[in-house]
Legacy VTK file of the C-alpha trace (Angstrom):
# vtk DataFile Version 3.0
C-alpha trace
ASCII
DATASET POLYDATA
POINTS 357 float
62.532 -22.945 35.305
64.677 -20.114 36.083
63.904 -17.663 34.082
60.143 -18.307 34.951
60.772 -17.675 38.053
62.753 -14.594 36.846
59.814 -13.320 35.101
57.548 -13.575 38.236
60.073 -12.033 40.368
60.771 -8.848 38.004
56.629 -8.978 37.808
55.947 -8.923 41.435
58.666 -5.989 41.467
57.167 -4.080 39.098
53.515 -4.547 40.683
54.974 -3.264 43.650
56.730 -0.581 42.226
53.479 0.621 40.526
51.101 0.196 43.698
54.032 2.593 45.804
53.652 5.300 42.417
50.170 4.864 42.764
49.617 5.934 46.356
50.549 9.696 46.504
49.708 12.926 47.792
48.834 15.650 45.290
48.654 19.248 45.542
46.091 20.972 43.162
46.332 24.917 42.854
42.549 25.835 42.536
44.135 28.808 41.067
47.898 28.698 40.392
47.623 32.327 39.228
45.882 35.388 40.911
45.460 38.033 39.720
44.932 41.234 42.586
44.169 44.076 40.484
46.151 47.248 41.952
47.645 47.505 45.395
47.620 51.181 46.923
51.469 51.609 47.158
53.188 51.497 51.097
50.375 48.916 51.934
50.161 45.215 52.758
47.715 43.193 50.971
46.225 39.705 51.826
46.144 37.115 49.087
44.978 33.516 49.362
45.850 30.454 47.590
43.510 27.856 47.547
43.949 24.108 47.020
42.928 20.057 47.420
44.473 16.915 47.943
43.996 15.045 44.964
45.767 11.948 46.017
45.160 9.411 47.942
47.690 9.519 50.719
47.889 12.424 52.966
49.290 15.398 51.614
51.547 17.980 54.213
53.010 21.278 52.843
56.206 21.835 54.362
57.372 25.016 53.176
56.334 28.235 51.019
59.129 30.382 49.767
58.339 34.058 47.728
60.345 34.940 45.199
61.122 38.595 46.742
61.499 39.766 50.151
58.619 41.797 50.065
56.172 38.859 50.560
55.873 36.296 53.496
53.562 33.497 53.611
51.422 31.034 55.870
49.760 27.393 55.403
47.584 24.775 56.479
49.758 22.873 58.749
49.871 19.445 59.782
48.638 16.391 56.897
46.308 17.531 54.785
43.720 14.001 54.236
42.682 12.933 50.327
39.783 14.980 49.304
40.550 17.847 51.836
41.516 21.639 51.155
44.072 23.771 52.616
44.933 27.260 52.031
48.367 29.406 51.713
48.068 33.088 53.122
50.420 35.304 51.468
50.840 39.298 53.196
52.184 40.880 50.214
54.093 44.724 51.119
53.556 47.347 48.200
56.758 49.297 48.628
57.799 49.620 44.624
55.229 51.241 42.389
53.885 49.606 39.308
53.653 46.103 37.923
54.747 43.107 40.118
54.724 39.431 38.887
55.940 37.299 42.114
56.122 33.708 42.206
55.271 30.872 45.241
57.295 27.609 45.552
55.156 25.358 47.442
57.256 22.604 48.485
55.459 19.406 50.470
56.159 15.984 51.773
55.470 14.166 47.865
58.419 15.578 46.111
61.508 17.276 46.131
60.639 19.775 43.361
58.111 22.571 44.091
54.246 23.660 43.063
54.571 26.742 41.664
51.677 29.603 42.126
52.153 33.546 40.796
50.681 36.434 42.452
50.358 39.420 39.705
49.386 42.925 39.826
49.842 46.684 40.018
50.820 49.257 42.577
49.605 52.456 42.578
49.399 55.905 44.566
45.536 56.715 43.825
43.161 53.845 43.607
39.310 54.968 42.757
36.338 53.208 45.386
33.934 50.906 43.729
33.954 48.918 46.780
30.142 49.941 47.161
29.396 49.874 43.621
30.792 46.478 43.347
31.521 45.162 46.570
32.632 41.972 45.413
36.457 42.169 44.662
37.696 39.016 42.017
40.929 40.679 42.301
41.453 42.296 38.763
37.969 43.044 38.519
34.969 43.727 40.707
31.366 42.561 40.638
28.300 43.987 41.748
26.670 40.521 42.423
27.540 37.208 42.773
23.729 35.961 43.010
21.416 36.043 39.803
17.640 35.402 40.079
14.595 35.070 37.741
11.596 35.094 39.975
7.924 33.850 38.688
8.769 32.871 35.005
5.576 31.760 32.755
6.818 29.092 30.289
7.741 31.227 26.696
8.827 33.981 28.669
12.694 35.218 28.104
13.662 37.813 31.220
16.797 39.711 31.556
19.260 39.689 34.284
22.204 41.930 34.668
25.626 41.170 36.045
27.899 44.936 36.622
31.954 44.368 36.169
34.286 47.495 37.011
37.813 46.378 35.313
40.190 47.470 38.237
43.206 46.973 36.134
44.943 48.980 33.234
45.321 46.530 30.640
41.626 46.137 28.958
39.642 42.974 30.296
37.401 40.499 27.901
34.140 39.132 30.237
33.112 35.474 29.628
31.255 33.176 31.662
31.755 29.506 32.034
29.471 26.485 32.272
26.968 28.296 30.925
23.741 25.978 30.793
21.813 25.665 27.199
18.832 27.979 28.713
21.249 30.978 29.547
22.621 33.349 26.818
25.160 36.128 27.762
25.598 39.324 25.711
28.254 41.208 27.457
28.438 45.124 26.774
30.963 46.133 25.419
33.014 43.579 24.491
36.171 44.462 25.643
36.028 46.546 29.452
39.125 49.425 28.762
41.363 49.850 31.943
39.645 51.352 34.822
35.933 51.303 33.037
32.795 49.759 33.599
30.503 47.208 31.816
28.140 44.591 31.837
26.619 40.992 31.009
23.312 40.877 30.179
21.693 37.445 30.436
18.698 36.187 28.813
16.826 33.202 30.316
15.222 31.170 27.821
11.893 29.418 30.066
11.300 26.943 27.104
14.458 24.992 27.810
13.949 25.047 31.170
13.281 21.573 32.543
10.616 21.625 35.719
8.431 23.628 37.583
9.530 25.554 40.531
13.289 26.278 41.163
16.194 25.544 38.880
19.571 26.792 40.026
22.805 26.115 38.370
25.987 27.925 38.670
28.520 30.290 36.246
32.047 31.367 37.171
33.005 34.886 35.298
36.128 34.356 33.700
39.061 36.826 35.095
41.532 36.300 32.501
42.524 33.872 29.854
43.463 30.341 31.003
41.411 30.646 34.119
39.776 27.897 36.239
36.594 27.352 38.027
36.415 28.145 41.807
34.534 29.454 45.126
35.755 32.836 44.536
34.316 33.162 40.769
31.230 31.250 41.206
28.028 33.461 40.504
24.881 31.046 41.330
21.525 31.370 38.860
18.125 30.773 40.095
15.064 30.793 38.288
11.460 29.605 39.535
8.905 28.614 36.458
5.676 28.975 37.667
3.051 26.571 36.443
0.022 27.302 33.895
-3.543 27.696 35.444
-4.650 29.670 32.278
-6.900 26.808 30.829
-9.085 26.527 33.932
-12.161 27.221 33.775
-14.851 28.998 36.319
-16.470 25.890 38.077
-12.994 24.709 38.263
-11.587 27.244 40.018
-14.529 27.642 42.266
-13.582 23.767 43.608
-9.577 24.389 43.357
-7.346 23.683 46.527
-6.607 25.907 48.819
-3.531 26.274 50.632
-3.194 27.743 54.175
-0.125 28.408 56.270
0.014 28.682 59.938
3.307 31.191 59.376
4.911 32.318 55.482
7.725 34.461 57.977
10.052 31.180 60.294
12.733 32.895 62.932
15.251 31.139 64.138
16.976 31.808 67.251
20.351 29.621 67.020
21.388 30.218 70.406
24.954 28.808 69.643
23.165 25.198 68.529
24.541 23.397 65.326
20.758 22.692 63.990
17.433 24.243 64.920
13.761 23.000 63.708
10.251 24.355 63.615
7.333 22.985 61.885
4.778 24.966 59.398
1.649 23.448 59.160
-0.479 23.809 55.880
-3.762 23.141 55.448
-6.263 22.487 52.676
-9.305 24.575 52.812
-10.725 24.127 49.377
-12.461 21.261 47.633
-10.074 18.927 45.791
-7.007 17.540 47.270
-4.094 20.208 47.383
-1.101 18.356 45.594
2.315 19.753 47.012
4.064 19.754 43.457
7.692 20.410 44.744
9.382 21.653 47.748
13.087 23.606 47.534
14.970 25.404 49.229
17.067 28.173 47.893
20.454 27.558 49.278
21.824 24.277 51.583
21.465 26.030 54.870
17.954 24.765 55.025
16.394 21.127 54.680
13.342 20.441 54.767
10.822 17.273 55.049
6.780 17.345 54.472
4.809 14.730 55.995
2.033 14.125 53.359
2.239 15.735 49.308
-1.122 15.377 48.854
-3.706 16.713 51.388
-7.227 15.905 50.883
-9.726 19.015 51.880
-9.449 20.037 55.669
-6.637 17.630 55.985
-3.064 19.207 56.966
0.471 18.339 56.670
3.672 19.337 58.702
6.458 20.846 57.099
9.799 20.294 59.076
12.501 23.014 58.195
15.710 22.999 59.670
18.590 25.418 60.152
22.460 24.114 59.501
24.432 26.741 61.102
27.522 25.809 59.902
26.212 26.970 56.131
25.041 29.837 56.761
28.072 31.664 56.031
28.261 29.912 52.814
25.056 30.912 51.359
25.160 33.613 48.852
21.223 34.611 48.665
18.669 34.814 51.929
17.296 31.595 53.278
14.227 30.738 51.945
12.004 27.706 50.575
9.936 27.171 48.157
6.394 25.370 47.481
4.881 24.924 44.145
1.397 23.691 44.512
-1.946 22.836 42.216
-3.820 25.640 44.349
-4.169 28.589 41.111
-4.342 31.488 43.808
-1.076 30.302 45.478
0.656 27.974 42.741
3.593 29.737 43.705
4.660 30.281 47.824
7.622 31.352 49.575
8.497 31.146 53.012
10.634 33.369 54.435
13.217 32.447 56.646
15.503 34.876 59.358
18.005 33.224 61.322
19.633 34.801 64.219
LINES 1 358
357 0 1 2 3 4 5 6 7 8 9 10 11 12 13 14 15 16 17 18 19 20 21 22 23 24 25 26 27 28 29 30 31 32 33 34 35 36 37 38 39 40 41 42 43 44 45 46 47 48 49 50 51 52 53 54 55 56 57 58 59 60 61 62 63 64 65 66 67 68 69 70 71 72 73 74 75 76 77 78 79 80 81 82 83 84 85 86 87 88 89 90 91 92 93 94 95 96 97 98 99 100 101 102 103 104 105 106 107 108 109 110 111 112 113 114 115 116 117 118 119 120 121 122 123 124 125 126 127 128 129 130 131 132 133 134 135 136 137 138 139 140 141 142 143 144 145 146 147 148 149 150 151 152 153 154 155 156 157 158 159 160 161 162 163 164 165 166 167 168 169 170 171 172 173 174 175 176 177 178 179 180 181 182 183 184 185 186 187 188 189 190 191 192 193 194 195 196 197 198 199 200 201 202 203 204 205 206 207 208 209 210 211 212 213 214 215 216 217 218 219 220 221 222 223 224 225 226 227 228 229 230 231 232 233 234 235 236 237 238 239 240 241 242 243 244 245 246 247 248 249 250 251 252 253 254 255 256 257 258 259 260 261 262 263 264 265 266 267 268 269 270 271 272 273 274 275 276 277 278 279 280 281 282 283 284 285 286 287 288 289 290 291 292 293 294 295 296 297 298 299 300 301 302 303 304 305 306 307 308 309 310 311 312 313 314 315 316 317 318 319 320 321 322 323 324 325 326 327 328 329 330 331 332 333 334 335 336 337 338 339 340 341 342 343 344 345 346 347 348 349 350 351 352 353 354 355 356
Protein backbone atom coordinates (compact mmCIF):
# COMPACT_ATOMS: atom_id res chain seq x y z
CA UNK A 1 0.00 0.00 0.00
CA UNK A 2 2.74 2.35 0.44
CA UNK A 3 4.55 2.34 -2.27
CA UNK A 4 1.23 2.67 -4.32
CA UNK A 5 0.62 5.47 -2.84
CA UNK A 6 4.29 6.44 -3.51
CA UNK A 7 3.83 5.92 -7.09
CA UNK A 8 0.73 8.24 -7.27
CA UNK A 9 2.37 10.82 -5.29
CA UNK A 10 5.76 10.97 -7.46
CA UNK A 11 2.97 10.80 -10.52
CA UNK A 12 0.89 13.67 -9.48
CA UNK A 13 4.42 15.49 -8.99
CA UNK A 14 5.59 14.87 -12.11
CA UNK A 15 2.13 15.87 -13.87
CA UNK A 16 2.51 18.96 -12.18
CA UNK A 17 5.90 19.51 -12.90
CA UNK A 18 5.17 18.99 -16.65
CA UNK A 19 1.87 21.23 -16.81
CA UNK A 20 4.29 24.33 -14.98
CA UNK A 21 7.14 23.39 -18.14
CA UNK A 22 4.38 23.44 -20.33
CA UNK A 23 2.99 26.92 -19.73
CA UNK A 24 5.74 29.38 -20.94
CA UNK A 25 6.46 32.42 -22.68
CA UNK A 26 8.58 32.19 -25.82
CA UNK A 27 10.43 34.65 -27.72
CA UNK A 28 10.77 33.92 -31.53
CA UNK A 29 13.37 36.15 -33.54
CA UNK A 30 11.48 36.54 -36.94
CA UNK A 31 14.95 37.23 -37.95
CA UNK A 32 17.73 36.58 -35.42
CA UNK A 33 20.18 37.95 -38.01
CA UNK A 34 20.01 41.21 -40.15
CA UNK A 35 21.80 41.95 -42.36
CA UNK A 36 22.00 46.20 -43.17
CA UNK A 37 24.09 46.36 -46.12
CA UNK A 38 26.60 49.46 -45.67
CA UNK A 39 26.20 52.28 -43.21
CA UNK A 40 27.62 55.77 -44.48
CA UNK A 41 30.37 56.17 -41.77
CA UNK A 42 29.68 59.14 -38.74
CA UNK A 43 25.90 58.21 -39.10
CA UNK A 44 23.23 56.53 -36.98
CA UNK A 45 21.22 53.91 -38.50
CA UNK A 46 17.80 52.41 -37.42
CA UNK A 47 17.48 48.66 -37.32
CA UNK A 48 14.48 46.63 -36.19
CA UNK A 49 14.10 43.32 -34.72
CA UNK A 50 11.03 41.69 -35.11
CA UNK A 51 9.39 38.92 -33.07
CA UNK A 52 6.17 36.71 -31.54
CA UNK A 53 5.16 35.12 -28.54
CA UNK A 54 5.10 31.64 -29.21
CA UNK A 55 4.03 30.49 -25.84
CA UNK A 56 1.27 30.40 -24.13
CA UNK A 57 1.79 32.59 -21.12
CA UNK A 58 2.59 36.16 -21.51
CA UNK A 59 5.87 36.95 -22.62
CA UNK A 60 7.72 40.56 -21.17
CA UNK A 61 11.24 41.54 -22.40
CA UNK A 62 13.04 43.03 -19.68
CA UNK A 63 16.21 44.08 -20.99
CA UNK A 64 18.35 44.43 -24.36
CA UNK A 65 22.06 44.76 -23.96
CA UNK A 66 24.58 45.49 -27.34
CA UNK A 67 27.59 44.05 -27.42
CA UNK A 68 29.54 47.53 -28.08
CA UNK A 69 28.93 50.91 -26.93
CA UNK A 70 28.20 52.16 -30.14
CA UNK A 71 24.61 50.74 -30.20
CA UNK A 72 21.59 51.43 -27.82
CA UNK A 73 18.35 49.80 -28.01
CA UNK A 74 14.45 50.04 -27.33
CA UNK A 75 11.43 47.42 -26.86
CA UNK A 76 7.95 46.65 -26.64
CA UNK A 77 7.29 47.19 -23.06
CA UNK A 78 4.91 45.84 -20.75
CA UNK A 79 3.61 41.70 -21.32
CA UNK A 80 3.65 40.81 -24.54
CA UNK A 81 0.10 38.20 -24.85
CA UNK A 82 0.56 34.51 -26.76
CA UNK A 83 0.24 35.04 -30.40
CA UNK A 84 1.28 38.80 -30.23
CA UNK A 85 4.44 40.63 -31.78
CA UNK A 86 6.74 43.07 -30.38
CA UNK A 87 9.61 44.79 -31.81
CA UNK A 88 13.33 45.83 -30.53
CA UNK A 89 14.62 49.24 -32.06
CA UNK A 90 18.25 49.31 -32.20
CA UNK A 91 20.06 53.15 -33.21
CA UNK A 92 23.24 51.80 -34.34
CA UNK A 93 26.35 54.89 -34.54
CA UNK A 94 28.83 54.27 -37.56
CA UNK A 95 31.94 55.78 -36.04
CA UNK A 96 34.65 52.85 -37.17
CA UNK A 97 34.86 52.16 -40.88
CA UNK A 98 34.40 48.76 -42.35
CA UNK A 99 32.84 45.49 -41.30
CA UNK A 100 30.85 45.30 -37.99
CA UNK A 101 29.26 42.04 -36.63
CA UNK A 102 27.38 43.19 -33.22
CA UNK A 103 25.38 41.01 -31.18
CA UNK A 104 21.78 41.61 -29.02
CA UNK A 105 21.12 39.77 -25.70
CA UNK A 106 17.51 39.86 -25.28
CA UNK A 107 16.86 38.92 -21.85
CA UNK A 108 12.89 38.48 -20.65
CA UNK A 109 10.79 37.34 -17.79
CA UNK A 110 11.04 33.17 -19.05
CA UNK A 111 14.65 32.64 -18.37
CA UNK A 112 17.72 33.67 -16.97
CA UNK A 113 19.83 33.10 -20.11
CA UNK A 114 19.41 35.46 -23.11
CA UNK A 115 17.90 35.40 -26.97
CA UNK A 116 20.54 36.24 -28.94
CA UNK A 117 20.03 38.44 -32.35
CA UNK A 118 23.24 39.87 -34.63
CA UNK A 119 23.17 42.99 -36.50
CA UNK A 120 25.93 42.73 -39.48
CA UNK A 121 27.25 45.04 -41.96
CA UNK A 122 29.65 47.54 -43.50
CA UNK A 123 30.64 51.13 -43.01
CA UNK A 124 31.67 53.16 -45.57
CA UNK A 125 32.63 56.87 -46.65
CA UNK A 126 30.82 56.86 -50.23
CA UNK A 127 27.65 54.93 -50.59
CA UNK A 128 26.08 55.03 -54.37
CA UNK A 129 21.86 56.02 -54.51
CA UNK A 130 19.65 53.32 -55.80
CA UNK A 131 17.13 54.45 -53.43
CA UNK A 132 14.97 55.45 -56.60
CA UNK A 133 16.03 52.66 -58.65
CA UNK A 134 15.13 50.30 -55.97
CA UNK A 135 13.40 51.97 -53.36
CA UNK A 136 12.82 49.05 -51.38
CA UNK A 137 15.87 48.53 -48.99
CA UNK A 138 16.08 44.47 -47.59
CA UNK A 139 19.10 45.69 -45.95
CA UNK A 140 22.00 43.94 -47.94
CA UNK A 141 20.18 44.27 -51.00
CA UNK A 142 17.56 46.45 -52.61
CA UNK A 143 14.48 45.72 -54.69
CA UNK A 144 12.72 47.53 -57.21
CA UNK A 145 9.30 45.90 -56.31
CA UNK A 146 7.81 44.09 -53.80
CA UNK A 147 4.40 43.55 -55.85
CA UNK A 148 4.34 41.14 -58.99
CA UNK A 149 1.29 41.01 -61.31
CA UNK A 150 0.10 39.02 -64.39
CA UNK A 151 -2.93 40.83 -65.65
CA UNK A 152 -5.55 39.10 -68.26
CA UNK A 153 -3.88 35.60 -68.73
CA UNK A 154 -5.66 33.20 -71.47
CA UNK A 155 -5.25 29.59 -70.24
CA UNK A 156 -1.76 28.12 -72.23
CA UNK A 157 -0.32 31.37 -72.01
CA UNK A 158 3.27 31.64 -70.05
CA UNK A 159 4.02 35.68 -69.33
CA UNK A 160 7.08 37.09 -67.87
CA UNK A 161 7.50 39.16 -64.86
CA UNK A 162 10.62 40.82 -63.69
CA UNK A 163 11.87 41.36 -60.18
CA UNK A 164 15.33 44.14 -60.22
CA UNK A 165 17.95 43.37 -57.13
CA UNK A 166 20.96 45.95 -56.68
CA UNK A 167 23.47 43.87 -54.24
CA UNK A 168 24.38 46.80 -51.79
CA UNK A 169 27.09 44.80 -50.22
CA UNK A 170 30.74 43.77 -51.24
CA UNK A 171 30.76 40.21 -50.81
CA UNK A 172 28.79 38.71 -54.06
CA UNK A 173 25.01 37.80 -53.29
CA UNK A 174 23.14 34.42 -54.69
CA UNK A 175 19.08 35.43 -55.37
CA UNK A 176 16.54 32.68 -54.49
CA UNK A 177 13.03 32.85 -53.78
CA UNK A 178 11.07 30.83 -51.34
CA UNK A 179 7.67 29.15 -51.35
CA UNK A 180 7.63 29.28 -54.72
CA UNK A 181 4.17 27.77 -55.95
CA UNK A 182 4.31 24.81 -58.76
CA UNK A 183 2.95 27.48 -61.50
CA UNK A 184 5.95 29.98 -60.92
CA UNK A 185 9.49 29.32 -62.33
CA UNK A 186 12.39 31.76 -61.49
CA UNK A 187 15.47 32.16 -63.72
CA UNK A 188 17.57 34.66 -61.99
CA UNK A 189 20.27 36.58 -64.18
CA UNK A 190 23.18 36.12 -63.44
CA UNK A 191 23.51 33.76 -61.00
CA UNK A 192 25.63 35.16 -58.64
CA UNK A 193 25.02 39.44 -58.18
CA UNK A 194 29.09 40.66 -57.69
CA UNK A 195 29.41 43.37 -54.89
CA UNK A 196 27.81 46.58 -55.68
CA UNK A 197 26.08 45.22 -59.17
CA UNK A 198 22.81 44.73 -60.43
CA UNK A 199 20.59 41.78 -61.56
CA UNK A 200 17.46 40.19 -61.93
CA UNK A 201 14.72 37.31 -61.54
CA UNK A 202 12.79 36.64 -64.27
CA UNK A 203 9.59 34.72 -63.57
CA UNK A 204 7.57 32.71 -65.82
CA UNK A 205 3.89 32.04 -65.00
CA UNK A 206 2.76 28.84 -66.20
CA UNK A 207 -1.53 29.54 -66.77
CA UNK A 208 -2.02 25.70 -67.20
CA UNK A 209 -1.33 24.97 -63.56
CA UNK A 210 -3.17 27.63 -62.51
CA UNK A 211 -6.26 26.53 -60.60
CA UNK A 212 -9.47 29.08 -61.21
CA UNK A 213 -10.64 31.82 -63.05
CA UNK A 214 -10.11 35.31 -61.97
CA UNK A 215 -7.44 36.19 -59.30
CA UNK A 216 -4.86 33.91 -57.77
CA UNK A 217 -2.37 35.54 -55.44
CA UNK A 218 0.17 33.77 -53.42
CA UNK A 219 3.24 35.09 -51.89
CA UNK A 220 7.43 34.65 -52.31
CA UNK A 221 10.02 35.99 -49.87
CA UNK A 222 13.56 36.72 -51.81
CA UNK A 223 16.09 35.10 -49.92
CA UNK A 224 18.87 37.69 -48.44
CA UNK A 225 21.42 35.30 -47.48
CA UNK A 226 21.88 31.70 -46.63
CA UNK A 227 19.95 30.37 -43.61
CA UNK A 228 17.32 33.02 -43.92
CA UNK A 229 13.66 32.97 -42.78
CA UNK A 230 10.38 34.07 -44.06
CA UNK A 231 9.00 37.51 -42.97
CA UNK A 232 6.98 40.95 -43.60
CA UNK A 233 10.04 42.59 -44.71
CA UNK A 234 10.96 39.88 -47.57
CA UNK A 235 7.57 39.07 -48.66
CA UNK A 236 7.00 39.96 -52.47
CA UNK A 237 3.10 39.14 -53.18
CA UNK A 238 2.13 37.47 -56.88
CA UNK A 239 -1.07 38.11 -58.54
CA UNK A 240 -2.31 36.76 -61.59
CA UNK A 241 -6.01 37.04 -63.08
CA UNK A 242 -6.91 34.06 -65.78
CA UNK A 243 -9.44 35.28 -67.82
CA UNK A 244 -12.05 32.86 -69.04
CA UNK A 245 -12.52 31.38 -72.75
CA UNK A 246 -15.41 32.89 -74.91
CA UNK A 247 -13.58 31.68 -78.12
CA UNK A 248 -16.10 28.79 -78.92
CA UNK A 249 -19.15 31.06 -79.04
CA UNK A 250 -20.76 31.42 -81.73
CA UNK A 251 -22.70 34.56 -83.53
CA UNK A 252 -26.40 34.01 -82.34
CA UNK A 253 -24.82 33.36 -79.09
CA UNK A 254 -23.19 36.29 -78.61
CA UNK A 255 -25.97 38.34 -80.01
CA UNK A 256 -28.19 36.94 -76.72
CA UNK A 257 -25.00 37.07 -74.20
CA UNK A 258 -25.34 39.06 -70.82
CA UNK A 259 -24.59 42.23 -70.44
CA UNK A 260 -23.12 43.82 -67.58
CA UNK A 261 -23.65 47.50 -66.56
CA UNK A 262 -22.13 49.50 -63.74
CA UNK A 263 -23.55 52.52 -62.19
CA UNK A 264 -19.61 53.61 -61.31
CA UNK A 265 -16.10 51.26 -62.40
CA UNK A 266 -14.09 54.50 -60.37
CA UNK A 267 -15.47 54.22 -55.94
CA UNK A 268 -13.85 57.30 -53.72
CA UNK A 269 -13.72 57.10 -50.43
CA UNK A 270 -13.57 59.92 -48.16
CA UNK A 271 -12.45 58.32 -44.64
CA UNK A 272 -12.94 61.31 -42.72
CA UNK A 273 -11.00 59.78 -39.69
CA UNK A 274 -13.80 56.67 -39.61
CA UNK A 275 -12.46 53.03 -39.05
CA UNK A 276 -14.82 51.60 -42.05
CA UNK A 277 -16.59 53.35 -44.90
CA UNK A 278 -19.25 51.69 -47.48
CA UNK A 279 -20.80 52.52 -50.81
CA UNK A 280 -22.78 50.36 -52.99
CA UNK A 281 -22.23 49.70 -56.98
CA UNK A 282 -25.12 48.61 -58.60
CA UNK A 283 -24.86 46.32 -61.78
CA UNK A 284 -27.28 45.61 -64.03
CA UNK A 285 -28.09 43.08 -66.73
CA UNK A 286 -29.00 44.54 -70.00
CA UNK A 287 -28.66 41.61 -72.30
CA UNK A 288 -30.71 38.48 -72.84
CA UNK A 289 -29.61 35.55 -70.67
CA UNK A 290 -29.01 35.78 -67.05
CA UNK A 291 -25.54 37.50 -66.25
CA UNK A 292 -23.78 34.90 -63.86
CA UNK A 293 -21.30 36.82 -61.45
CA UNK A 294 -18.50 34.03 -61.71
CA UNK A 295 -16.25 35.39 -58.82
CA UNK A 296 -15.75 38.48 -56.92
CA UNK A 297 -12.01 39.48 -55.30
CA UNK A 298 -10.47 41.90 -54.11
CA UNK A 299 -6.84 42.57 -54.59
CA UNK A 300 -5.53 43.21 -51.18
CA UNK A 301 -7.55 42.92 -47.46
CA UNK A 302 -8.27 46.59 -47.21
CA UNK A 303 -11.45 45.97 -49.07
CA UNK A 304 -14.46 43.44 -48.48
CA UNK A 305 -16.96 43.12 -50.33
CA UNK A 306 -20.63 41.40 -50.42
CA UNK A 307 -23.06 41.05 -53.68
CA UNK A 308 -26.60 40.63 -53.11
CA UNK A 309 -27.63 38.24 -55.98
CA UNK A 310 -24.72 36.09 -58.43
CA UNK A 311 -27.00 35.57 -60.91
CA UNK A 312 -29.12 38.42 -62.41
CA UNK A 313 -31.74 37.57 -64.80
CA UNK A 314 -32.09 40.34 -67.82
CA UNK A 315 -33.02 43.92 -66.51
CA UNK A 316 -32.66 42.62 -63.05
CA UNK A 317 -29.77 44.32 -60.82
CA UNK A 318 -27.75 43.49 -57.89
CA UNK A 319 -25.93 45.64 -55.17
CA UNK A 320 -22.44 45.30 -54.60
CA UNK A 321 -21.40 46.44 -51.00
CA UNK A 322 -17.59 47.42 -50.80
CA UNK A 323 -16.10 48.51 -47.79
CA UNK A 324 -12.97 50.36 -46.72
CA UNK A 325 -10.81 48.97 -43.48
CA UNK A 326 -8.68 51.84 -42.70
CA UNK A 327 -6.58 50.27 -40.46
CA UNK A 328 -5.08 48.09 -43.66
CA UNK A 329 -4.50 50.39 -45.74
CA UNK A 330 -1.06 50.92 -44.78
CA UNK A 331 -0.49 47.32 -45.12
CA UNK A 332 -1.41 46.86 -48.63
CA UNK A 333 1.36 46.60 -51.05
CA UNK A 334 -0.64 47.14 -54.54
CA UNK A 335 -3.73 49.85 -55.11
CA UNK A 336 -7.14 48.90 -53.87
CA UNK A 337 -9.11 47.37 -56.26
CA UNK A 338 -11.75 44.44 -56.91
CA UNK A 339 -12.36 42.25 -59.20
CA UNK A 340 -15.50 40.65 -61.17
CA UNK A 341 -15.27 37.80 -63.50
CA UNK A 342 -18.50 37.36 -65.26
CA UNK A 343 -20.22 35.09 -68.27
CA UNK A 344 -20.83 38.54 -70.18
CA UNK A 345 -17.89 37.87 -73.38
CA UNK A 346 -17.55 41.79 -73.84
CA UNK A 347 -16.78 42.30 -70.10
CA UNK A 348 -15.72 38.68 -68.80
CA UNK A 349 -13.15 40.49 -67.14
CA UNK A 350 -13.98 44.02 -64.85
CA UNK A 351 -12.15 46.01 -62.47
CA UNK A 352 -13.23 48.55 -60.23
CA UNK A 353 -11.14 51.02 -59.19
CA UNK A 354 -10.93 52.12 -55.85
CA UNK A 355 -9.21 55.72 -54.26
CA UNK A 356 -9.37 56.18 -50.71
CA UNK A 357 -8.66 59.40 -49.07
Amino acid sequence: MYMVLRKIGATLMLSAFSATAMAQAKLVLDNPTNHVGEIMFQTSKQIVFTFQNKGNEPLEVTNVLPSCGCAKAEWTQGAIQPGERGQINVEYDANMLGSFNKDLAIYTNVDKNPVYARMEGRVVTTKLDFSGDFPIDLGNVRINTNYLEFDDVNRGDHPVAELQIFNQERTPYRPELMHLPNYLSVQAIPEVIAGGRMGRLRITLDSEKLGLLGLNQTRVFLSRYMGDKIGDQNEILVSSVLLPDFSTMTAEELALAPQMELSQEEVDFEMNGKSKVTQVVTITNKGQQPLNIRTVQVFNQAISVSLSDRSIDPGKTAQLKLTVNASYLKKAKNRPRVLLITNDPKRAKQTINVTVK
